[in-house]
C-alpha positions in Angstrom: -3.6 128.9 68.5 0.0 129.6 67.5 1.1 131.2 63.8 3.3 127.6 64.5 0.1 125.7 65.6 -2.0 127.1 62.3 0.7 126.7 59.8 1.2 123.2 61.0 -2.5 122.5 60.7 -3.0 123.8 57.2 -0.3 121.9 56.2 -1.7 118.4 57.7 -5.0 119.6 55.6 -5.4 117.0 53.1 -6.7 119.2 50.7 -2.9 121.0 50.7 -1.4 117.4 50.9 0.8 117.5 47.6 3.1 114.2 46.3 6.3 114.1 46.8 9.0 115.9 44.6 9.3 114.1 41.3 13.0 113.1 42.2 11.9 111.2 45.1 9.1 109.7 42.8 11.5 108.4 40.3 13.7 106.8 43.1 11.1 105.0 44.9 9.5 104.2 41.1 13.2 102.4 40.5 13.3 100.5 44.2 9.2 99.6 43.4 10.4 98.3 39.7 13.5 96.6 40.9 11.5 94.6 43.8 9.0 93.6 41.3 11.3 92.1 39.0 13.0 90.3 41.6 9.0 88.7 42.3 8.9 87.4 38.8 6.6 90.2 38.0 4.2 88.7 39.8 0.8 90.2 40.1 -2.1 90.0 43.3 -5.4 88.4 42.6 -8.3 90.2 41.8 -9.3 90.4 45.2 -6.4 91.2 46.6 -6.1 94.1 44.0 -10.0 95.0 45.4 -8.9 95.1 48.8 -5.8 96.9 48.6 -7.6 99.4 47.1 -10.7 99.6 49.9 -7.6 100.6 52.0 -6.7 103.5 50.5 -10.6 104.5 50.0 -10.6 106.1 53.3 -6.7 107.1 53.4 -6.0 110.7 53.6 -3.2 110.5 51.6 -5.7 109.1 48.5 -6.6 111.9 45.8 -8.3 110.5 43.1 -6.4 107.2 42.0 -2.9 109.2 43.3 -0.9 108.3 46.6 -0.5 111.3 47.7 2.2 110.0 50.3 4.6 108.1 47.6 3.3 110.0 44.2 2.2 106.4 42.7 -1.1 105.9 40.9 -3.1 103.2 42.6 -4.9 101.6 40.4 -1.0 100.6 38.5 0.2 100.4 41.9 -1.7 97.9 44.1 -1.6 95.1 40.8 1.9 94.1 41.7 2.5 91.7 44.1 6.3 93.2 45.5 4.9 96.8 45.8 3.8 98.4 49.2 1.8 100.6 50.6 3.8 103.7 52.1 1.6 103.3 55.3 2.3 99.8 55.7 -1.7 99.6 55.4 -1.9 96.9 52.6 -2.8 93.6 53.9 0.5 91.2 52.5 -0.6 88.6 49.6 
């Protein structure tokens, strides 16, 4: 394998997987926050909340209750009705 081929490989490791920089947190924090408001603040049922969360069980992008794709914490994350999954792998409410 190439130094390309083995660099690129450790990187898609999910154990070197790290969030995003905290600007781009904070700006997809404010888009997340702004579409909620503009729900009503609306929340997802219980077990919508359960399922959304059995989607990222498996997700390599999930370290402990972190996104490791979008910088979120899940368990804050998958309540609101407006906010998505970076994957595109929650169901819709």
């Amino acid at each position: 394998m190439s130094m390309a081929g083995l660099a690129k490989k450790a990187h898609d490791d999910s154990s070197t997987k790290q969030p995003p920089p905290v600007s781009q947190q904070a700006w997809s924090l404010a888009g997340a926050l702004a579409d909620f408001v503009s729900d009503g603040c609306k929340l997802v049922t219980e077990e919508q909340y359960r399922a959304r969360l059995e989607t990222c069980d498996p997700c390599e992008y999930r370290r402990a209750n972190r996104c490791l794709k979008c910088g979120c914490r899940l368990r804050i994350k998958a309540r609101g009705r407006a906010f998505k999954c970076p994957m595109g792998k929650w169901p819709k409410p």
